[in-house]
C-alpha positions as CSV (number, residue, x, y, z in Angstrom):
1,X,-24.9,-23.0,32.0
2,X,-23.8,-26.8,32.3
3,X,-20.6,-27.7,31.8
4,X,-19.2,-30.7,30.9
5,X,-15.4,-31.7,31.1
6,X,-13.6,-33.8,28.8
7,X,-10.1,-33.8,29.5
8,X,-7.2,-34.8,27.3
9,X,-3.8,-35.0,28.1
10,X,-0.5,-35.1,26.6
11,X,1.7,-38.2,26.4
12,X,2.1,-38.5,23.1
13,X,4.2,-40.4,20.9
14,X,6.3,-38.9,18.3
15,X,5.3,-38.9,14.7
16,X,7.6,-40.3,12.5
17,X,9.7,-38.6,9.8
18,X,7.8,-39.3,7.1
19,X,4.5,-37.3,8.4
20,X,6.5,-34.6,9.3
21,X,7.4,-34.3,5.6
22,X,4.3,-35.1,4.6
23,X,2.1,-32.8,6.6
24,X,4.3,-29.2,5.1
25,X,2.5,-29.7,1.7
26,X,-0.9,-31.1,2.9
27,X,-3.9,-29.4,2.8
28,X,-6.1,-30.0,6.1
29,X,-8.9,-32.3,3.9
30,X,-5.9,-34.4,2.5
31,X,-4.5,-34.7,5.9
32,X,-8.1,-35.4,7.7
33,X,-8.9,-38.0,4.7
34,X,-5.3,-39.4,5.3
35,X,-6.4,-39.8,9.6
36,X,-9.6,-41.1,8.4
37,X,-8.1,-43.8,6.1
38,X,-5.5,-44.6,9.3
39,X,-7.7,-45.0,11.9
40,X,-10.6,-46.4,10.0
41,X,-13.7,-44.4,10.5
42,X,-13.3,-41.1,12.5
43,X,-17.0,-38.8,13.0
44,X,-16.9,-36.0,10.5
45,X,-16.8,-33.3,14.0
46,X,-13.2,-35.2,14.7
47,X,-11.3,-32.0,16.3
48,X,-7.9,-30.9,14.6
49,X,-5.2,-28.5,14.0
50,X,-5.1,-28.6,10.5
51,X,-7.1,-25.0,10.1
52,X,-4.5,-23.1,12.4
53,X,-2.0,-21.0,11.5
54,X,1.7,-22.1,11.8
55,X,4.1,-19.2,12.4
56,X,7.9,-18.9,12.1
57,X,9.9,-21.0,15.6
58,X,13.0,-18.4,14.7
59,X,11.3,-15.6,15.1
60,X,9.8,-13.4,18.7
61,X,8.1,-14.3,20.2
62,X,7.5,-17.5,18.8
63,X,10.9,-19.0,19.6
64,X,10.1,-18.6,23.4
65,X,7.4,-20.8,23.1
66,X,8.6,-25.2,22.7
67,X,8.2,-28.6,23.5
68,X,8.6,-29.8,27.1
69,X,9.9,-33.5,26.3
70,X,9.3,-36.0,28.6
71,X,11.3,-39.2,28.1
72,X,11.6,-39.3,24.9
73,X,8.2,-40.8,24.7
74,X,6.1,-38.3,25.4
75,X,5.6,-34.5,25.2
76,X,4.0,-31.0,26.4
77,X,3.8,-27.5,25.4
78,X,5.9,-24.8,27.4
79,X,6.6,-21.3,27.1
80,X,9.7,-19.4,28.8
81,X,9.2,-17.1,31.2
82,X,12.6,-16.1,32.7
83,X,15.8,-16.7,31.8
84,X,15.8,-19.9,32.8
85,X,12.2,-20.7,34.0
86,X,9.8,-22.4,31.4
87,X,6.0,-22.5,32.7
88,X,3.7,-25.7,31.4
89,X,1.0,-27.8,32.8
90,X,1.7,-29.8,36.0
91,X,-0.1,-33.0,35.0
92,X,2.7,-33.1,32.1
93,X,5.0,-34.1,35.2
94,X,2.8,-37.0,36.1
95,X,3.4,-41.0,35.6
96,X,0.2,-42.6,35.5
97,X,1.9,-46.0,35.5
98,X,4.9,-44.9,38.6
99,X,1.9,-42.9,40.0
100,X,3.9,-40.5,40.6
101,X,5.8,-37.2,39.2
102,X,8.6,-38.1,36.7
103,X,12.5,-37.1,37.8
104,X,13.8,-33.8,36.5
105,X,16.2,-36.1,34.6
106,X,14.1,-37.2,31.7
107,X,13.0,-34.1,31.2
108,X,14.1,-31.7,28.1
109,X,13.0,-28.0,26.6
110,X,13.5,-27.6,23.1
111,X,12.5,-23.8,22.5
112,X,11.4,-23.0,18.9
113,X,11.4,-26.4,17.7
114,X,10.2,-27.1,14.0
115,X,10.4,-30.3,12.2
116,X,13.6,-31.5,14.0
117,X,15.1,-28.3,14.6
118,X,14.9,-25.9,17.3
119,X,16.5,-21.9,18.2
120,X,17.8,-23.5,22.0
121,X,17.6,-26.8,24.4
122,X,17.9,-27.4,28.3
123,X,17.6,-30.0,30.1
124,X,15.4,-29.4,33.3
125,X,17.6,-29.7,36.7
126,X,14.6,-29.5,39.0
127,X,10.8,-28.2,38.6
128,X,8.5,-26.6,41.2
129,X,4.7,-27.7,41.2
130,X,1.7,-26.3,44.0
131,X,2.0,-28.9,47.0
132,X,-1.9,-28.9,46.2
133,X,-1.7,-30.5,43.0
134,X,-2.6,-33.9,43.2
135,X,-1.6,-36.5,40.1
136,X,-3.0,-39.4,41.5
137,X,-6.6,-37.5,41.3
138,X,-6.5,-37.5,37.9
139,X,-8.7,-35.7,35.5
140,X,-11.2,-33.5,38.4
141,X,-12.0,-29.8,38.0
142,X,-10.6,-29.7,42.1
143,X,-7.1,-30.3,40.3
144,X,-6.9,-27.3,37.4
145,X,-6.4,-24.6,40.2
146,X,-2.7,-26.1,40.1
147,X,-2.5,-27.7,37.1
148,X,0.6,-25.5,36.4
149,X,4.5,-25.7,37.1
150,X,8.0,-23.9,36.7
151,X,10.6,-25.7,35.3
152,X,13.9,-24.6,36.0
153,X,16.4,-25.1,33.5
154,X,20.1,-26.1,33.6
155,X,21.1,-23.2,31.0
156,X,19.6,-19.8,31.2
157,X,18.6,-20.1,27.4
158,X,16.1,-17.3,27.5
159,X,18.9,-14.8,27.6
160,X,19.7,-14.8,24.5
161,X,15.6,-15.7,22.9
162,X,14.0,-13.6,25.3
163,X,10.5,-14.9,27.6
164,X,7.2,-13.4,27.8
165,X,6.1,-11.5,30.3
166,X,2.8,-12.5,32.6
167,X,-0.3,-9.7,32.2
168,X,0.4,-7.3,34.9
169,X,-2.6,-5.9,35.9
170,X,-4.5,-9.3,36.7
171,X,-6.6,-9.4,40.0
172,X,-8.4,-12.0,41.8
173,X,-12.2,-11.7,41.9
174,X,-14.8,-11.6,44.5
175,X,-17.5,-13.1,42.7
176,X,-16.3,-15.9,40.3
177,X,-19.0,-15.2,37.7
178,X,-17.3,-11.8,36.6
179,X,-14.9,-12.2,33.6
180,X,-11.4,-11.0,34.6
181,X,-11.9,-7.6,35.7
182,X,-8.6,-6.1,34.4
183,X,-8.4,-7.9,30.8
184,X,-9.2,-5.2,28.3
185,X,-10.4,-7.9,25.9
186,X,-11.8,-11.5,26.6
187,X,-10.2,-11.8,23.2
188,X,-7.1,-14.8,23.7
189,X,-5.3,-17.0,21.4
190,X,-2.9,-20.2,22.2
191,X,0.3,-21.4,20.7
192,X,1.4,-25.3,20.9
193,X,2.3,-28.1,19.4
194,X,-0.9,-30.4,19.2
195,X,-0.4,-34.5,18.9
196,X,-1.5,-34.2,15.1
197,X,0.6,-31.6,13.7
198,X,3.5,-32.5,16.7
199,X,6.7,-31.0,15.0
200,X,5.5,-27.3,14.1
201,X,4.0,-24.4,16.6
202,X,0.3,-23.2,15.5
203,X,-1.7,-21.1,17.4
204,X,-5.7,-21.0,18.1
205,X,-6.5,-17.9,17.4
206,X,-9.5,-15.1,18.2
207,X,-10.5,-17.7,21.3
208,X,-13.1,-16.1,24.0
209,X,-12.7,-16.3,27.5
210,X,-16.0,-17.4,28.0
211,X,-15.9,-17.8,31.9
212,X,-13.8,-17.7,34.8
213,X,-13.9,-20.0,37.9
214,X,-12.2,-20.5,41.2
215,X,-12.5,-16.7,41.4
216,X,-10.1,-15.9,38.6
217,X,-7.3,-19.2,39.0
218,X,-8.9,-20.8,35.9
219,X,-10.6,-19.9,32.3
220,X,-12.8,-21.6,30.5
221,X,-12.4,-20.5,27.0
222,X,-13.9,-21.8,23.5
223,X,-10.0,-22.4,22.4
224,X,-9.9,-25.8,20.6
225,X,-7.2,-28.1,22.7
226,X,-5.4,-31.4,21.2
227,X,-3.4,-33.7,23.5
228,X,0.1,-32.4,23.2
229,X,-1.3,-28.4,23.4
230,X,-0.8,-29.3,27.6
231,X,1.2,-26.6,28.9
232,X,1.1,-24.4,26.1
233,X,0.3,-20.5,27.0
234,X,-2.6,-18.5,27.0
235,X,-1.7,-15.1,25.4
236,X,-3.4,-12.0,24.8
237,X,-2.1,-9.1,22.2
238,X,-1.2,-5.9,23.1
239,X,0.6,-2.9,21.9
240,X,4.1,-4.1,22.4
241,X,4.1,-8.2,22.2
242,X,2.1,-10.3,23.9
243,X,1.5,-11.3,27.4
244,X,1.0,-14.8,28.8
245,X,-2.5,-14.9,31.0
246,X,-2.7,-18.4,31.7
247,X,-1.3,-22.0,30.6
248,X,-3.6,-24.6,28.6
249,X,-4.5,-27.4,31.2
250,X,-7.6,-29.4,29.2
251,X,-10.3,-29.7,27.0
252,X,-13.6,-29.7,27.7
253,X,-17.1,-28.8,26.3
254,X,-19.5,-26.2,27.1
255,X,-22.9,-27.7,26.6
256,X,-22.1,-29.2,22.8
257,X,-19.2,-27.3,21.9
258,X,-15.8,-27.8,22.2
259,X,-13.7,-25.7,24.7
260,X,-11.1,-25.9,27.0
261,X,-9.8,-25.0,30.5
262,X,-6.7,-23.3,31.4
263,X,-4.8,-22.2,35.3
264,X,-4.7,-18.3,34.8
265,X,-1.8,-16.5,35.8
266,X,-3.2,-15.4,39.0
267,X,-2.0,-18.8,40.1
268,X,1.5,-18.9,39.7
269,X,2.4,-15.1,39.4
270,X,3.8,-14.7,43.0
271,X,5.9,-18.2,42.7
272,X,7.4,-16.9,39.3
273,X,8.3,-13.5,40.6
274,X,9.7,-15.7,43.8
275,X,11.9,-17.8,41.3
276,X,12.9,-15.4,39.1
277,X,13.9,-13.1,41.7
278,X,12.1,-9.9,41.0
C-alpha cells in the first residue's frame, strides 16, 4: 500500500467573536456555503469539522482535554496527563520564522475551553521534547517518531479536573506490519479543537487504526485531522473512561483518502512516568 503524506500544522489564527457566535446555530451546509462564499471557490471534498460531535468542556473527561496557546497568535490541542503535565505535538513548539523552539513563556493551557471560557489555565514553566526531534526538518515521516512533548505546567490544575491515563498494556512490535498487538480494538476516536470550529472541543469518532510504523511509535489512522487538531489525543473507550494511545501529529492520505498520523504512546510512556514520578 502507497502512502502519501500531507501534513498540516497548527498555527492558527484565532477566529473572531462574531464566528464563534455564529457557528453554535449553524448547520455544517450553511457553515461550508459561508467558507465557500469567504474564500471564493473551495473543491466540494474541502475537509471539515462541521459533521463531528461537540461534547460538553465542563464535564470528564472532556475538561482534561484544551488548547495549548502559543503566543497569542497561534494554537494546538493538548490533553492533561498528570497533575501538572499536559502532552501535545512537539512541532506545536516550533518557530518556522526563529527556526527554532518557542520559550516556555508564551506558552498557555487553557483546559476545557469553550467559546471564551474554560474549567482551568497554566501557563507552561518549561516543556520537555525527544533530543531527536528535529524542527528545522520540517514536515518528513523521519520526524513523527518524536513529534510529541510534555509540558509542564506552573499550577498543578489537573488536581482538581483530573488527566487521562496512557493504555497500559501497549508493547512495542517486532514486525512493524502487525497492528498493535495489545489493543483490543483498532477502533479510536480524537478530541480537538480544529482551525474551523477553533473555540469548541469535537471529536472524530469510530476512526481505524489502519497501520502501524516504526514498530509501534506511530499510527496511521483514517481520523480526519484539521490544522489546530495538532497535539490533540488519540483515545480509545473502555469500560471505565478512556485511555490516551497516542497524540495527533498530521494529516496525510492513504492512496486517495484522507487520513492522518499520530506518535503512539509507546513513545513517550517511560518519559511521562519519569516526569510524573511514578
Amino acid at each position: 500500500m502507497m502512502i502519501r503524506f500531507l501534513f498540516a500544522f497548527v498555527c492558527l489564527m484565532s477566529l473572531p467573536c462574531l464566528a464563534q457566535e455564529q457557528e453554535a446555530t449553524d448547520t455544517p451546509a450553511e457553515k461550508l456555503k459561508k467558507m465557500q462564499a469567504v474564500e471564493g471557490r473551495l473543491p466540494e471534498d474541502t475537509v471539515t469539522s462541521f459533521a463531528r460531535r461537540v461534547v460538553d468542556s465542563t464535564e470528564a473527561p472532556w475538561r482534561t482535554i484544551g488548547r495549548v496557546n502559543v503566543g497569542g497568535r497561534a494554537h494546538c490541542s493538548g490533553a492533561l496527563v498528570g497533575q501538572a503535565l499536559v502532552l501535545t505535538a512537539a512541532h506545536c513548539l516550533y518557530s518556522k520564522p526563529a527556526e527554532r523552539m518557542v520559550v516556555p513563556a508564551i506558552l498557555h493551557f487553557v483546559a476545557g475551553y469553550s467559546k471564551g471560557e474554560y474549567q482551568a489555565h497554566s501557563r507552561v514553566k518549561a516543556y520537555y521534547v525527544p533530543p531527536k526531534f528535529d524542527g528545522g526538518r520540517g514536515e518528513t515521516i523521519e520526524n513523527q517518531p518524536f513529534d510529541w512533548a510534555l509540558l509542564e505546567l506552573a499550577d498543578p490544575i489537573g488536581k482538581t479536573l483530573g488527566f487521562i491515563p496512557l493504555h497500559e498494556n501497549l508493547r512495542a512490535q517486532e514486525k512493524a506490519k502487525q497492528k498493535p498487538p495489545t489493543l483490543n480494538s483498532p477502533i479510536v476516536l480524537t478530541a480537538g479543537y480544529p482551525g474551523d470550529r477553533a473555540h469548541v472541543l469535537s471529536l472524530e469518532e469510530n476512526c481505524r487504526i489502519l497501520r502501524p510504523l516504526f514498530g509501534g511509535h506511530v499510527l496511521i489512522t483514517d481520523c480526519v485531522a484539521i490544522k489546530g487538531d495538532s497535539g490533540g489525543p488519540i483515545l480509545q473507550k473502555v469500560a471505565d473512561g478512556y485511555v490516551i494511545v497516542g497524540v495527533l501529529t498530521a494529516a496525510t492520505k492513504v492512496g486517495h483518502k484522507v487520513a492522518s498520523m499520530g506518535t503512539s504512546a509507546l513513545a513517550f510512556r517511560d518519559k511521562l512516568k519519569e516526569r510524573s514520578g511514578q
